[in-house]
N, C-alpha and C positions, 0 to 999 in steps of 0.2 A: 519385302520383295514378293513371299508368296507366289512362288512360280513352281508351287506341287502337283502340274500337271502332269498328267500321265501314268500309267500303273505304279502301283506302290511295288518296289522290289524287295525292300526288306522294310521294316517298323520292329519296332520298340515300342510299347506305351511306359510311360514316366509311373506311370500305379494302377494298378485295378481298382476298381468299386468295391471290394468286399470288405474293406474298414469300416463303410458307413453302419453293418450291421454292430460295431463293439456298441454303441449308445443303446439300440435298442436290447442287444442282448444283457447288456448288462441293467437295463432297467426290468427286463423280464424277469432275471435273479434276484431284485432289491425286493417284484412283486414277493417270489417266491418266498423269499426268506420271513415277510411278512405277513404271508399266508399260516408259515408256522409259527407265528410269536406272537401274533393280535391282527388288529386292524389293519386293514390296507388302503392307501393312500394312491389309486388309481390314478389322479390329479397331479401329485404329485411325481411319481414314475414316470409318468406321461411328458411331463416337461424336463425332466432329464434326459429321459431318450431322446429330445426335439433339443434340449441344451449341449449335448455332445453331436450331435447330425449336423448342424450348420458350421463347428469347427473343423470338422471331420472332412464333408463336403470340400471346403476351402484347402485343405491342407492337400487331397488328394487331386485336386484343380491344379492346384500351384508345381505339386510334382508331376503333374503330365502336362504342366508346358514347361518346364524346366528340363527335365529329363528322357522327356521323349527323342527317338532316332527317329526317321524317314528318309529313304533314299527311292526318288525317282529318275528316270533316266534325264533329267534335267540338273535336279538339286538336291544335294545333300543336307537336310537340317537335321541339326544336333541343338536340342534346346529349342531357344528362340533365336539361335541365327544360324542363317543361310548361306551354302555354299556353293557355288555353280559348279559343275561338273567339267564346265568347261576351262575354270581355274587350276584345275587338279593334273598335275603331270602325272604321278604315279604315289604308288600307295606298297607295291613292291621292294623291298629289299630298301627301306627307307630306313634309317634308324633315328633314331628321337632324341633330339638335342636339349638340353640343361636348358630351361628358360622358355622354350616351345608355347606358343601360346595353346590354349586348352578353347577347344571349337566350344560352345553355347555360352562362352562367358565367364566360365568358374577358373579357380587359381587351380583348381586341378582336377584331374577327372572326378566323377561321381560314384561312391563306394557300389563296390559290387560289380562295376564294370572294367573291362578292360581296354588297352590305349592303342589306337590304330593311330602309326603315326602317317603323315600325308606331307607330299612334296607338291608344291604350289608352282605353277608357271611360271613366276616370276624369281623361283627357285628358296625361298621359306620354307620352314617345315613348321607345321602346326601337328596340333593332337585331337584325333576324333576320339571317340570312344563308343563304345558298346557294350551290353550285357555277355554276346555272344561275337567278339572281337574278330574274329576268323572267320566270319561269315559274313561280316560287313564289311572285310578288308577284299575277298573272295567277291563279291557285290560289287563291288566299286573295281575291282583289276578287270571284273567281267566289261565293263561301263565304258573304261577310258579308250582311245584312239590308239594311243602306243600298245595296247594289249592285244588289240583288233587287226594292229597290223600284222603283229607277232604269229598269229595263228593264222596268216593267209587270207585268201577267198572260201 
């Protein structure tokens, strides 16, 4: 769908970048250690570092498009699928049903986050989630129509 146009209200990224440093730092230590025991094997170090970077890379690719949140005043994506805004009745006072489908995909939410549950138009309840659950629930009550009336002009 990709219809994340418009200011970004809240994000999540799925990982940061700073695991790529484990490969090299740990090939600086292997230098080290080899510094005090004999010869060093520059060549060698050197393709470790570069042999743990490209798994590294892929691993932290794969959890920020898995795990990533973004919500624009259009679309909610959780992972790699999309939600329209315009789907969503409310996100208030919903409570989360045994079986609820889990928004990007997964059988349940992803460790470390917590579960925004979401009442659908058609009256389903699915499960968002989030790192920071109260602020994407907070995010999204701001968003919807029914909340917009709630507080007037």
């Amino acid at each position: 769908m990709d219809n994340d146009s418009g200011p970004v209200l809240y994000a999540e990224a799925g990982a940061s970048w700073w695991p790529l440093l484990w490969g090299p730092v740990f090939a600086v230590l292997g230098v080290g250690v080899e510094l005090l025991t004999g010869p060093v094997s520059v060549l060698f170090w050197s393709l470790v570092a570069f042999g743990l970077l490209i798994p590294t890379a892929l691993w932290v690719q794969g959890r920020q498009r898995l795990y990533s949140v973004r919500l624009t005043p259009s679309v909610l994506r959780e992972g790699r699928e999309e939600l329209r805004l315009t789907d969503i009745a409310e996100v208030e006072g919903v409570e989360p049903r045994a079986g609820a489908t889990v928004l990007g995909g997964g059988w349940d939410i992803p460790k470390g986050t917590g579960g925004v549950p979401i009442r659908l138009a058609d009256g389903r309840v699915v499960l968002g989630w989030a790192r920071d659950a109260d602020a994407l629930r907070r995010a999204l009550h701001g968003l919807l129509p029914s909340s917009r009336e709630k507080l007037g002009p």
